[in-house]
N, C-alpha and C positions, 0 to 999 in steps of 0.2 A: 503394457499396462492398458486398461479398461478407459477408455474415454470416462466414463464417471467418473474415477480418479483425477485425472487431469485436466487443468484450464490454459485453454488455447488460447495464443493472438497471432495472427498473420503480423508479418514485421519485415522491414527492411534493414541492411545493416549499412549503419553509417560508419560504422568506423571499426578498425579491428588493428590489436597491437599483440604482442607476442604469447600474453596468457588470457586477452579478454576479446569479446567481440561486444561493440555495442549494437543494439536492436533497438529502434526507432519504433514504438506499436500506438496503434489508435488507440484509446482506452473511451469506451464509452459508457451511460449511465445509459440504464434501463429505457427513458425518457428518448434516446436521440434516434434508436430504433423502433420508435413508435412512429405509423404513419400520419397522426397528428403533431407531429413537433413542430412545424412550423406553424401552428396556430398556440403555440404556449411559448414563455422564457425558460423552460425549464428544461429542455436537452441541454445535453451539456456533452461532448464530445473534448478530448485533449490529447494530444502528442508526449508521449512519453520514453525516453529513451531508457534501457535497461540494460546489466554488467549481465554477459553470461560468459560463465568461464568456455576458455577455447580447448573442447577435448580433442586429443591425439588423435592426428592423420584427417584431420577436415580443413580444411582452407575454404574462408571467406575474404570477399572482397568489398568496398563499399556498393554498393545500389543493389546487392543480391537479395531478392527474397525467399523470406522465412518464414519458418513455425515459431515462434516460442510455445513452450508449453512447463509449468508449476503444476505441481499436486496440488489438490482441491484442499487439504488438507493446511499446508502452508497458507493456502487462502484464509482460512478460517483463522489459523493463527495471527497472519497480519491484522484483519477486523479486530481479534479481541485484542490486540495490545496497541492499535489504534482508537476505537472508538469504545468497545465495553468496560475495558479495565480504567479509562481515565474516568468515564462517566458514574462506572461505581465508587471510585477514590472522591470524588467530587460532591457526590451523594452521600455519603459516610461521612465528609467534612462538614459538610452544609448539616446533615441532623448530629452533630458532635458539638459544630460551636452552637447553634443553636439550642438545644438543650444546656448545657453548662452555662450560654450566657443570657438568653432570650432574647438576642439585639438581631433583627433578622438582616441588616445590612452588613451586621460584620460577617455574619454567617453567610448570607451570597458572595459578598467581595472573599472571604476565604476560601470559598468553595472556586470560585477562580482561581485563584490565587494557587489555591494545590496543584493547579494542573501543570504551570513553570517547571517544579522539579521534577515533575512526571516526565517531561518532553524533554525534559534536559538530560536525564539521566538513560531514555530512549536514544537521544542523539550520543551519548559517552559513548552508549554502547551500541552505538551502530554498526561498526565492525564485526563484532561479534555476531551481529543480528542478520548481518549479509550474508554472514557464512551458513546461516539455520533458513535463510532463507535463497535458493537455488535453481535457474531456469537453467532450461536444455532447448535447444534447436535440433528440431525432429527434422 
């Protein structure tokens, strides 16, 4: 596959058991690879640990380095059903109660309020969501 396709992180593995390896990766925001970040609050840099299933005939160990690499694609996917699809559920709620009742506190506190079963019903189906969502160690 085409680099466009795919989103890289350098990784180390911390830990590996008979079907998964986990993969320790830096994840950074746009901010912390600017050579201004130390004169703002606003990099933001975090450790993140990630499940990649372990394919046939590779052996890992802890402290080896790695590639991980996702489809660009799955990127996109994670964004919209983390940040676009709550924001328009929450925006639909917010001109729904407001319209029907013109009380604009109930209509923000609702428009909150939607977003519980959103993340909740996200987290049911997590599992499921693992599975749609899949890194490889190049």
């Amino acid at each position: 596959m085409s680099a466009r396709e795919d989103i890289t992180h350098p990784g180390i593995v911390e830990n590996v058991t008979e079907s998964t390896v986990f993969v320790k990766i830096l994840a950074m925001s746009a901010c912390s690879s600017c050579h201004a970040k130390g004169m703002c609050n606003l990099a933001e840099m975090e450790e993140k640990v990630v499940e990649v299933r372990k394919e046939s005939g590779r052996e890992f160990r802890g402290g080896d380095k790695v590639t991980v690499t996702m489809r660009r694609s799955q990127g996109s996917k994670a964004v919209m059903l983390g940040y676009v699809v709550p924001f328009l559920v929450m925006m639909g709620m917010l001109v729904l109660v407001l319209v029907l009742t013109g009380n604009e506190g109930l209509a923000g506190l609702s428009a909150i309020l939607v977003l519980v079963p959103y993340y909740w019903l996200l987290y049911v189906y997590r599992n499921k969501l693992k599975r749609s969502f899949s890194f490889r160690i190049e």
